[in-house]
SEFIZA-3560 file (N, C-alpha, C; in Angstrom, 3 decimals):
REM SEFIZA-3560
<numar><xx>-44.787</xx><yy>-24.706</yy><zz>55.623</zz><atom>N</atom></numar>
<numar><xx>-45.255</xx><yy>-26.080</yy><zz>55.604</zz><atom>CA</atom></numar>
<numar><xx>-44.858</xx><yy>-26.713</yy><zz>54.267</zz><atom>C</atom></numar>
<numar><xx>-44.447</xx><yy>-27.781</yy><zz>54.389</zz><atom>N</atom></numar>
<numar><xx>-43.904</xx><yy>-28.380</yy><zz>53.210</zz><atom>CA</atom></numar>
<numar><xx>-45.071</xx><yy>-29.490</yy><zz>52.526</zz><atom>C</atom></numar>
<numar><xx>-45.310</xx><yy>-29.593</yy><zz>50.941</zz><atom>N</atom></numar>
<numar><xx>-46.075</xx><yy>-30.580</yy><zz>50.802</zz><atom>CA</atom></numar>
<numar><xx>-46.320</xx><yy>-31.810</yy><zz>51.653</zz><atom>C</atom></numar>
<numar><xx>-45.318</xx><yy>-32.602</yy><zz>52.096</zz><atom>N</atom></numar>
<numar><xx>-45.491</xx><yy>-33.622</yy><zz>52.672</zz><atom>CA</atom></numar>
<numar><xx>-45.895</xx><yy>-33.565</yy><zz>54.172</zz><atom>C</atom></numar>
<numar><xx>-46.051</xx><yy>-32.579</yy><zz>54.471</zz><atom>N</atom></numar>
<numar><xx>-46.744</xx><yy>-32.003</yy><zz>55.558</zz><atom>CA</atom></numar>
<numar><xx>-48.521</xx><yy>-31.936</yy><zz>55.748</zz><atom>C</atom></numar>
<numar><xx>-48.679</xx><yy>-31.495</yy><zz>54.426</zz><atom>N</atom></numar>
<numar><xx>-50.429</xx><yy>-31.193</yy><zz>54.091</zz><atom>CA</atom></numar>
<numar><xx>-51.219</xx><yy>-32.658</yy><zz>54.763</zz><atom>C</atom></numar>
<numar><xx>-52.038</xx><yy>-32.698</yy><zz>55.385</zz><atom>N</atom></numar>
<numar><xx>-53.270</xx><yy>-33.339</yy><zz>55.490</zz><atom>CA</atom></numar>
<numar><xx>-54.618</xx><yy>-33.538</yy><zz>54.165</zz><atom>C</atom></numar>
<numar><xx>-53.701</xx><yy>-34.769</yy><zz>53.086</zz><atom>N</atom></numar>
<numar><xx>-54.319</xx><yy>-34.626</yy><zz>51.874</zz><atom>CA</atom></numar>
<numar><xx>-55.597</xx><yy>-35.228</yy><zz>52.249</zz><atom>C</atom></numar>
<numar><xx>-56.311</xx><yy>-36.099</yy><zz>53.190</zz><atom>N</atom></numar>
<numar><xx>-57.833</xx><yy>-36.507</yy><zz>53.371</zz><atom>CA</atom></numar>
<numar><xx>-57.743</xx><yy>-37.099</yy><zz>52.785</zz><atom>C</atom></numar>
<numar><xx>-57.133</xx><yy>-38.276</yy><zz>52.429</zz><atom>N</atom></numar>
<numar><xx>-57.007</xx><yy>-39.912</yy><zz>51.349</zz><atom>CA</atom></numar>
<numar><xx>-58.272</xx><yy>-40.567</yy><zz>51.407</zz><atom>C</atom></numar>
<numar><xx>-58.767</xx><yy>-40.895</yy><zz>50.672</zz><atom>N</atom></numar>
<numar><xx>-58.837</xx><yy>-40.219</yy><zz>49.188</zz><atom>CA</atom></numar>
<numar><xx>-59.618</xx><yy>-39.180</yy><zz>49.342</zz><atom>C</atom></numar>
<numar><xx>-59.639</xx><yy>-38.275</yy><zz>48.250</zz><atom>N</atom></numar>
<numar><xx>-60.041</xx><yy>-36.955</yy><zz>48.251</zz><atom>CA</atom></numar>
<numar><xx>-61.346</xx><yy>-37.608</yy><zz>47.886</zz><atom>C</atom></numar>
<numar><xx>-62.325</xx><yy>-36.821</yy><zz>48.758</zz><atom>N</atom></numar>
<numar><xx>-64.374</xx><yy>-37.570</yy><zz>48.599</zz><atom>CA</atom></numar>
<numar><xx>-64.557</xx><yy>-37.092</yy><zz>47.024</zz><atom>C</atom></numar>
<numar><xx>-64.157</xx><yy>-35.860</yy><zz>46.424</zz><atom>N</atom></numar>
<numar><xx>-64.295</xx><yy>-35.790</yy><zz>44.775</zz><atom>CA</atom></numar>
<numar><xx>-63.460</xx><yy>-36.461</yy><zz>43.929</zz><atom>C</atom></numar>
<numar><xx>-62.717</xx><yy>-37.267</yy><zz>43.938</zz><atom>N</atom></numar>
<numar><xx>-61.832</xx><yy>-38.122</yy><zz>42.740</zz><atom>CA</atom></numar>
<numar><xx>-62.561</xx><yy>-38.438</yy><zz>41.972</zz><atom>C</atom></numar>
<numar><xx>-63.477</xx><yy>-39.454</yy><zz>42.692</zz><atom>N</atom></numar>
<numar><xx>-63.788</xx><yy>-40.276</yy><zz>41.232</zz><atom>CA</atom></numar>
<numar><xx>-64.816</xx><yy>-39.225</yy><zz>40.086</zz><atom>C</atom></numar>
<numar><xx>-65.554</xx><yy>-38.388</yy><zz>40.899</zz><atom>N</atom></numar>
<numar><xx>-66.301</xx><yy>-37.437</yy><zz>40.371</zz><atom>CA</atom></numar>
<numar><xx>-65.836</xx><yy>-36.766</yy><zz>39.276</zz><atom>C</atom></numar>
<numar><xx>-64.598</xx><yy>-36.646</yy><zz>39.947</zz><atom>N</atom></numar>
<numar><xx>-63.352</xx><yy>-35.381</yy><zz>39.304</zz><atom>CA</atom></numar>
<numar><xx>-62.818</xx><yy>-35.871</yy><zz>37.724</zz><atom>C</atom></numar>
<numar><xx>-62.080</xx><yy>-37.636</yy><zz>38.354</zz><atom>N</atom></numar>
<numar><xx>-62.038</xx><yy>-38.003</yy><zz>37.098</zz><atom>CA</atom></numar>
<numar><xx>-63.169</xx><yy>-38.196</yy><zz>35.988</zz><atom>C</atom></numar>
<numar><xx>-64.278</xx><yy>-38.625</yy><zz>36.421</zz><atom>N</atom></numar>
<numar><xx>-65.192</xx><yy>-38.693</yy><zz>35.252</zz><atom>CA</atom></numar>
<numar><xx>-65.391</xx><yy>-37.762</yy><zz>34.457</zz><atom>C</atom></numar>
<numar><xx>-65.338</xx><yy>-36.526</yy><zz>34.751</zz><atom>N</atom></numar>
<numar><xx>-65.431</xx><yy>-35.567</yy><zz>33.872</zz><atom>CA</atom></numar>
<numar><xx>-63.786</xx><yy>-34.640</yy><zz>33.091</zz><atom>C</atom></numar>
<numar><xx>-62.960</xx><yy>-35.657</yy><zz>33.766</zz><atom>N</atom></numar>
<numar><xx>-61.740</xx><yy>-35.735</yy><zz>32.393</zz><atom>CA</atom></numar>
<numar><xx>-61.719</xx><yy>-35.804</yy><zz>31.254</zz><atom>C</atom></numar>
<numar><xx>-61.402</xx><yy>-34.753</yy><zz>30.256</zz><atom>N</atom></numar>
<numar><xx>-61.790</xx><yy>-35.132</yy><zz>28.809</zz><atom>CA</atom></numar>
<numar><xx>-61.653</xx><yy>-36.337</yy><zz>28.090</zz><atom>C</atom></numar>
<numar><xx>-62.243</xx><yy>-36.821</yy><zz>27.419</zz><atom>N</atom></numar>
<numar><xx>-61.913</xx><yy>-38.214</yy><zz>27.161</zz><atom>CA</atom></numar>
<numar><xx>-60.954</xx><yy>-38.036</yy><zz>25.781</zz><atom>C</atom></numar>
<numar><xx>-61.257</xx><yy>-36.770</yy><zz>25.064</zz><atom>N</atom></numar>
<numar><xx>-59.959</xx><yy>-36.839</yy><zz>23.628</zz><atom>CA</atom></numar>
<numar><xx>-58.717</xx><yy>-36.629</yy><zz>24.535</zz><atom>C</atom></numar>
<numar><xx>-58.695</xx><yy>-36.371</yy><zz>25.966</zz><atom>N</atom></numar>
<numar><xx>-56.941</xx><yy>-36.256</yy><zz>26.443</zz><atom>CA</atom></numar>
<numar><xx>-56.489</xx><yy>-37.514</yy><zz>27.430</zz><atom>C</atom></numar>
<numar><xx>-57.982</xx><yy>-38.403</yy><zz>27.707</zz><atom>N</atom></numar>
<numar><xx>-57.337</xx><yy>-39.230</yy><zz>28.046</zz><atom>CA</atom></numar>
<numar><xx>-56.745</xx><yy>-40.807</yy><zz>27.357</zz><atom>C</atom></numar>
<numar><xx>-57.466</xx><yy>-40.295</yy><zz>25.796</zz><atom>N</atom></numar>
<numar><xx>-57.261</xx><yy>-41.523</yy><zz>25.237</zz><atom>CA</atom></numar>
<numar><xx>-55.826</xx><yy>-40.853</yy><zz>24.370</zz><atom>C</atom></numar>
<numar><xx>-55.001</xx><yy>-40.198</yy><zz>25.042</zz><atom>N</atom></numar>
<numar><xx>-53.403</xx><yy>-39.478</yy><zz>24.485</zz><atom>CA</atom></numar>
<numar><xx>-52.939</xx><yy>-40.768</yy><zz>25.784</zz><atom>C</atom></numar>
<numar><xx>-52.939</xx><yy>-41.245</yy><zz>26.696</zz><atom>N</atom></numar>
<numar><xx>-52.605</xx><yy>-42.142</yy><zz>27.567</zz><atom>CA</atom></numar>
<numar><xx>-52.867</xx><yy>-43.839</yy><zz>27.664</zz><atom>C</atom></numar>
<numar><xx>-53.431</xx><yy>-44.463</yy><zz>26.386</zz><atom>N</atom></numar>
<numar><xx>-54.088</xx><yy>-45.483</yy><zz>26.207</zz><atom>CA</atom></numar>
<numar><xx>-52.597</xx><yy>-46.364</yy><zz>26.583</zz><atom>C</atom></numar>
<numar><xx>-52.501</xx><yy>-47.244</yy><zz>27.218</zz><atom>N</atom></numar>
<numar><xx>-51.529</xx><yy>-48.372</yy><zz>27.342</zz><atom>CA</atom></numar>
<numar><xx>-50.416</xx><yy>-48.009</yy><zz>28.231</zz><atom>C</atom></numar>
<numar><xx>-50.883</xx><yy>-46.760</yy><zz>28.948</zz><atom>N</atom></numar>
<numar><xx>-49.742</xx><yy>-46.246</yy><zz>29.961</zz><atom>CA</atom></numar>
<numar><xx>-50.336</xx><yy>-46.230</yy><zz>31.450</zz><atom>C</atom></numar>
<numar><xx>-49.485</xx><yy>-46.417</yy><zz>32.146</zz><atom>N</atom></numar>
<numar><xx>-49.881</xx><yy>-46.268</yy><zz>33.248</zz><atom>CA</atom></numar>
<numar><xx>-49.450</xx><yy>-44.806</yy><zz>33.635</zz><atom>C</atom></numar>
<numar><xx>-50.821</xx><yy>-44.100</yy><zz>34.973</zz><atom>N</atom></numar>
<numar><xx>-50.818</xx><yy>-42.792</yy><zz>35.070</zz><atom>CA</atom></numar>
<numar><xx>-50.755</xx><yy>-42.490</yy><zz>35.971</zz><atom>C</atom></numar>
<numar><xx>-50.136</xx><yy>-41.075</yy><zz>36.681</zz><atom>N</atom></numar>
<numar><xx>-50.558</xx><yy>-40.601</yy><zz>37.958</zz><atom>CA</atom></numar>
<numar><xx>-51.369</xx><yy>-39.434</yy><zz>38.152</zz><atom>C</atom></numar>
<numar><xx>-52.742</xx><yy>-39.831</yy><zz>38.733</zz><atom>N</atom></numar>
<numar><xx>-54.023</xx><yy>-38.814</yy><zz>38.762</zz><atom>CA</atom></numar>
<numar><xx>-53.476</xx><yy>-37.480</yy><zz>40.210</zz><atom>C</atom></numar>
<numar><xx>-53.788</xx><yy>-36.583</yy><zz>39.926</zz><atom>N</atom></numar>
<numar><xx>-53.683</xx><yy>-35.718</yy><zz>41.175</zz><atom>CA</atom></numar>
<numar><xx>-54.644</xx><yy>-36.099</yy><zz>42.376</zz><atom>C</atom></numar>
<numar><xx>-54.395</xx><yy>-36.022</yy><zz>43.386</zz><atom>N</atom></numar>
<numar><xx>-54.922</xx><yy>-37.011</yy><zz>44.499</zz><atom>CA</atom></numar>
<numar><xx>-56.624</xx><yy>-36.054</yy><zz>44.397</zz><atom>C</atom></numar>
<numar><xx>-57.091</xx><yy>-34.946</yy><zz>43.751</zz><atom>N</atom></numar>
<numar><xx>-58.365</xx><yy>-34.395</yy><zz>43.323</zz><atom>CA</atom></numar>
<numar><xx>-59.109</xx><yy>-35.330</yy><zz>42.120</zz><atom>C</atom></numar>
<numar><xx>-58.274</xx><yy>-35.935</yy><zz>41.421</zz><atom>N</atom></numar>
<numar><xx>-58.809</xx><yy>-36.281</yy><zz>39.829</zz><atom>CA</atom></numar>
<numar><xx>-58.898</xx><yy>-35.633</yy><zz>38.515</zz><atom>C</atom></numar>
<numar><xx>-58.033</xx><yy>-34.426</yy><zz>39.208</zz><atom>N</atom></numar>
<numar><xx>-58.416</xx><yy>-33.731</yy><zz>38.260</zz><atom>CA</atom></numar>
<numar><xx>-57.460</xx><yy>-33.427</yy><zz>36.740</zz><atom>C</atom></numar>
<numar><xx>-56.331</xx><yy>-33.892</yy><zz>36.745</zz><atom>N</atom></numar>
<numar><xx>-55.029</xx><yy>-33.903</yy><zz>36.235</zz><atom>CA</atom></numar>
<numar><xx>-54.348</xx><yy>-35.019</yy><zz>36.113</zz><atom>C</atom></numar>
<numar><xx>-53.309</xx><yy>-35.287</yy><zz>35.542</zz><atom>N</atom></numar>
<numar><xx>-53.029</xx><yy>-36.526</yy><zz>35.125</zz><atom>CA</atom></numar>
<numar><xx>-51.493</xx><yy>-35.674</yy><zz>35.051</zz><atom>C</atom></numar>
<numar><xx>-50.879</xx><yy>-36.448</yy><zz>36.376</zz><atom>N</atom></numar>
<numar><xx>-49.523</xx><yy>-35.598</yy><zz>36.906</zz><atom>CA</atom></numar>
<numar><xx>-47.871</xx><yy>-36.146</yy><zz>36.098</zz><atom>C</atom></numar>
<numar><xx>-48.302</xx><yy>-37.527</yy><zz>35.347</zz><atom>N</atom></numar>
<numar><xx>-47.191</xx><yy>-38.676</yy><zz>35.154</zz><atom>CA</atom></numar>
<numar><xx>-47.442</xx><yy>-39.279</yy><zz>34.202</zz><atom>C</atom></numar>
<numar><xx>-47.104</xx><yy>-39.585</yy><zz>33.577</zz><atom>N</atom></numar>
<numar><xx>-47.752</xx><yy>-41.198</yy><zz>32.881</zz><atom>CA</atom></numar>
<numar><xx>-46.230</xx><yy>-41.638</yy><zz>32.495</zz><atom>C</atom></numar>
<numar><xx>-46.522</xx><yy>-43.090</yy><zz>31.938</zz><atom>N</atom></numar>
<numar><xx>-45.244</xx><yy>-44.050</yy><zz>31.660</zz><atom>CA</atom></numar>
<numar><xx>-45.185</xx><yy>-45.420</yy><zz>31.459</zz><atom>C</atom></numar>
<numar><xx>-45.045</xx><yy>-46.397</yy><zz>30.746</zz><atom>N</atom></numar>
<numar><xx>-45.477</xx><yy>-47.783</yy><zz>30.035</zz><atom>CA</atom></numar>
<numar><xx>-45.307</xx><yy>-48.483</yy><zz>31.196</zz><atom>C</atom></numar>
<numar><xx>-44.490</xx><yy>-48.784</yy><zz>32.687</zz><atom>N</atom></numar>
<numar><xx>-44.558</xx><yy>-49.157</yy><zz>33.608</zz><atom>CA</atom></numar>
<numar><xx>-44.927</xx><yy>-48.699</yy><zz>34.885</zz><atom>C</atom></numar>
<numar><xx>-45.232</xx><yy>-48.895</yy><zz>35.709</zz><atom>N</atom></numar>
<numar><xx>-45.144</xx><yy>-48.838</yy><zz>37.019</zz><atom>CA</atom></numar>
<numar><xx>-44.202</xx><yy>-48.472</yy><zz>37.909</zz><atom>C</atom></numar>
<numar><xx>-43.140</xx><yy>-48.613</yy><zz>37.437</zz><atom>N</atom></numar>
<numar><xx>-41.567</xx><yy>-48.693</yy><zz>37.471</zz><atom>CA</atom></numar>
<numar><xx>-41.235</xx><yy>-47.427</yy><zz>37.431</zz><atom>C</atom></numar>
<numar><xx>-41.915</xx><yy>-47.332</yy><zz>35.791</zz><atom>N</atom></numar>
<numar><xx>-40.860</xx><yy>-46.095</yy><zz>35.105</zz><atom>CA</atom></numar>
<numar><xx>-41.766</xx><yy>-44.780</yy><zz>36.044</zz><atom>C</atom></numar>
<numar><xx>-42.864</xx><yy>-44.920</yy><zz>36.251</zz><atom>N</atom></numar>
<numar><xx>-43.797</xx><yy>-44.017</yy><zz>36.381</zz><atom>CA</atom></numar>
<numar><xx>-43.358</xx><yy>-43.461</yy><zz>37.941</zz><atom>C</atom></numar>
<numar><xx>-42.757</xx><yy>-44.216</yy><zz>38.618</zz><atom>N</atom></numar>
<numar><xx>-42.444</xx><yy>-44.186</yy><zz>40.080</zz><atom>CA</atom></numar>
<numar><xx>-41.444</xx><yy>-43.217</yy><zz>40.100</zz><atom>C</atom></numar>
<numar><xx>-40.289</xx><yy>-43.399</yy><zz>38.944</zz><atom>N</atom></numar>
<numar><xx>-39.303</xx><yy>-43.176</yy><zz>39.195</zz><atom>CA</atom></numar>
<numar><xx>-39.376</xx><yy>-41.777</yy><zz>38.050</zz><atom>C</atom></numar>
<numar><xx>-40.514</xx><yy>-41.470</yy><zz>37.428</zz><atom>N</atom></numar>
<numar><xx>-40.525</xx><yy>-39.769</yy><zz>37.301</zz><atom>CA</atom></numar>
<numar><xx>-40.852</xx><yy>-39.204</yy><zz>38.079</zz><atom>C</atom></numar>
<numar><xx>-42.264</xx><yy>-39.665</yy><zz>38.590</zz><atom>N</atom></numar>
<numar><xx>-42.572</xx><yy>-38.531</yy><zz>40.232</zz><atom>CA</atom></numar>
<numar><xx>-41.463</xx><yy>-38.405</yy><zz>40.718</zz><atom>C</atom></numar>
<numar><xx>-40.634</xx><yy>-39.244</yy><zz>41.318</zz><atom>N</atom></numar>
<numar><xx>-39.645</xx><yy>-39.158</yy><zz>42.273</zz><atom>CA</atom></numar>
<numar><xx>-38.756</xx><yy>-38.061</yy><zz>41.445</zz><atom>C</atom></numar>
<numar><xx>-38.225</xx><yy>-38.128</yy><zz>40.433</zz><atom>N</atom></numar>
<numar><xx>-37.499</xx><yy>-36.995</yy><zz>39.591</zz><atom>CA</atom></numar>
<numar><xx>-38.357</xx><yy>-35.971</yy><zz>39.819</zz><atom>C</atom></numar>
<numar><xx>-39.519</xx><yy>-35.460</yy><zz>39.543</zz><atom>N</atom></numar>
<numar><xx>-39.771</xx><yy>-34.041</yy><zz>39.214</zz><atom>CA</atom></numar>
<numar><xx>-40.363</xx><yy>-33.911</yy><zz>40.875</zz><atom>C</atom></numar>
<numar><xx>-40.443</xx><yy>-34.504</yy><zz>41.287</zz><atom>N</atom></numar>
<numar><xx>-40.530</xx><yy>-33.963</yy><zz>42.969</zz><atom>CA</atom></numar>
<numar><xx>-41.851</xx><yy>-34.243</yy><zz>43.728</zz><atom>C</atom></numar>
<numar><xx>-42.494</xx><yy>-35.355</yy><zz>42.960</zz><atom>N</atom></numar>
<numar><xx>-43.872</xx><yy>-35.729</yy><zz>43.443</zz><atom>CA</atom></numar>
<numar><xx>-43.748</xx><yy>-36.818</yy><zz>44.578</zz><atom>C</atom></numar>
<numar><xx>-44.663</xx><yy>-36.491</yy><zz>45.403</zz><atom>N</atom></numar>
<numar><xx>-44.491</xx><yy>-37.806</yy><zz>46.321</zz><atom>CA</atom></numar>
<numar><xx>-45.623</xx><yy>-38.709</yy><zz>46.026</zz><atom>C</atom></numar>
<numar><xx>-45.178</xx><yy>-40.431</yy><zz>45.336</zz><atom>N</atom></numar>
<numar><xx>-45.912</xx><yy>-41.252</yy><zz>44.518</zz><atom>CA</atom></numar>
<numar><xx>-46.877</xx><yy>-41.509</yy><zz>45.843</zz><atom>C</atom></numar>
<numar><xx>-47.102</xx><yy>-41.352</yy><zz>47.277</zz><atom>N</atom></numar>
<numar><xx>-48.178</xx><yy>-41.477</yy><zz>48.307</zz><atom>CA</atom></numar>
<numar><xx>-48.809</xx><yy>-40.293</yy><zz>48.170</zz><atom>C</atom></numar>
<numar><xx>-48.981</xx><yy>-39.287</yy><zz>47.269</zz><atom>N</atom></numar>
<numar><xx>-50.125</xx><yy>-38.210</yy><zz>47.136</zz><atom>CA</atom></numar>
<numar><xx>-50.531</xx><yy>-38.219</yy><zz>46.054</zz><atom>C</atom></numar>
<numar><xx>-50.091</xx><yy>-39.286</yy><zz>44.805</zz><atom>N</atom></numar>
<numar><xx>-51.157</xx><yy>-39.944</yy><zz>43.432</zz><atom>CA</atom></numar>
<numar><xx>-52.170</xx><yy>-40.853</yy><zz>43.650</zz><atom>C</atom></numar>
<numar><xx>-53.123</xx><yy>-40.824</yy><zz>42.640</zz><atom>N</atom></numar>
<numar><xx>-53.725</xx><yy>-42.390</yy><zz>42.486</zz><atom>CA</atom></numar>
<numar><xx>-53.170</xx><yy>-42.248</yy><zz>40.843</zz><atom>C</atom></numar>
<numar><xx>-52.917</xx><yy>-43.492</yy><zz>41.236</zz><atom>N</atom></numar>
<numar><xx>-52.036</xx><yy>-44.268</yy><zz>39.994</zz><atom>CA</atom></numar>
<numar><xx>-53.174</xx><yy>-45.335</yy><zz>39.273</zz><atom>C</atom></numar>
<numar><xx>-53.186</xx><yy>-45.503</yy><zz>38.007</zz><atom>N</atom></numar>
<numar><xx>-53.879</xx><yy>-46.630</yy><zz>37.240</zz><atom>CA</atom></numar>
<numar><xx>-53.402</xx><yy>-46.769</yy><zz>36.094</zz><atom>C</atom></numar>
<numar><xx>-54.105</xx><yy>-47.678</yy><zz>34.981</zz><atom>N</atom></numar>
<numar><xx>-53.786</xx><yy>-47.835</yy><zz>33.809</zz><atom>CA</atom></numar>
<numar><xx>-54.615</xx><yy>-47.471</yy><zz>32.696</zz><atom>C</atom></numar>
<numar><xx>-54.339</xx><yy>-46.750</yy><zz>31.679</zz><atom>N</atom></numar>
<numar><xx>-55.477</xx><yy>-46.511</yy><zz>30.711</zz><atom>CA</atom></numar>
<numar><xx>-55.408</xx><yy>-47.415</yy><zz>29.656</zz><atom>C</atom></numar>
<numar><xx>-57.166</xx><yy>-48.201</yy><zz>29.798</zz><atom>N</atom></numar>
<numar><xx>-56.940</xx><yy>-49.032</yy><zz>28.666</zz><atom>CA</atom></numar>
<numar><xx>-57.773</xx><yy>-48.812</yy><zz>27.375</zz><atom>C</atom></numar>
<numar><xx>-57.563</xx><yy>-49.195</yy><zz>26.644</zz><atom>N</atom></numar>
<numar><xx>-58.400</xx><yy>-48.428</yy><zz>25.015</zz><atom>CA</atom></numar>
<numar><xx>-59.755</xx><yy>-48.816</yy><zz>25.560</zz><atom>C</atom></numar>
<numar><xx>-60.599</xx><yy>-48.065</yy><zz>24.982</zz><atom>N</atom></numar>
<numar><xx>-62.143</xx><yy>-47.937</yy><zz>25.429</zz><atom>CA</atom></numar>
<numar><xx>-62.568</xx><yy>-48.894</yy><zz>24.163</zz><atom>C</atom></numar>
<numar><xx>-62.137</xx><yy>-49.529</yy><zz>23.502</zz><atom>N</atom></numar>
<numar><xx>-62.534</xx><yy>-50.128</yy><zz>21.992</zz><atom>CA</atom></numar>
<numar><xx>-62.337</xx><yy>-51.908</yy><zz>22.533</zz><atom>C</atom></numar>
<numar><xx>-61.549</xx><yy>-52.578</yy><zz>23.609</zz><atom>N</atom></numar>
<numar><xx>-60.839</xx><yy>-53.360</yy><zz>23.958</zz><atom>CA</atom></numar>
<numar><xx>-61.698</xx><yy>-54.035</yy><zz>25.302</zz><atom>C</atom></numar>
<numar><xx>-61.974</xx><yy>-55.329</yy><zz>24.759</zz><atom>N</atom></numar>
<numar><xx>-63.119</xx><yy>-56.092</yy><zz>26.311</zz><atom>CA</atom></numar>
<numar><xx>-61.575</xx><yy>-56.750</yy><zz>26.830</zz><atom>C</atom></numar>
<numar><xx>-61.296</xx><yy>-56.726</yy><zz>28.274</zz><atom>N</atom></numar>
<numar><xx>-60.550</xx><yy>-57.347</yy><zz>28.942</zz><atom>CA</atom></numar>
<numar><xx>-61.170</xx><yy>-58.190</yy><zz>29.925</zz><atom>C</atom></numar>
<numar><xx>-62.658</xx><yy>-58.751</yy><zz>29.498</zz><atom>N</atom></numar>
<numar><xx>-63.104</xx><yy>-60.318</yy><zz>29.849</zz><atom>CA</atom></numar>
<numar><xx>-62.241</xx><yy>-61.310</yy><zz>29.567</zz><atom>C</atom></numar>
//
């Protein structure tokens, strides 16, 4: 069976769980990048200053960008009101 085969259960019911308890000294190594989370939360598979660029590493190292959740990390110091 090939990855793109798996029945990943979109979204995985633990993500957000998963991410919250991401270290926060490794996620602020990602501040102003956009990221790709493992479809668990638990890992942080990509990152890259665009959207663009970020697409087009999964696609290089062999990820399929429909089994990330993708976002942006923004400095925790910073109101975006």
């Amino acid at each position: 069976m090939k990855p793109d085969d798996i029945d990943y259960g979109w979204p995985n019911p633990n993500f957000l769980a998963n991410r919250a308890k991401f270290p926060v000294e490794e996620l602020v190594k990602y501040v102003g990048q956009e990221v790709a989370w493992s479809w668990d939360g638990t890992r942080i598979l990509a990152s890259a200053p665009t959207p663009d660029e970020l697409h087009r590493k999964l696609m290089e190292a062999g990820i399929n960008p429909q089994h990330v959740v993708t976002g942006y990390v923004e400095h925790p110091d910073v109101s975006y009101l």
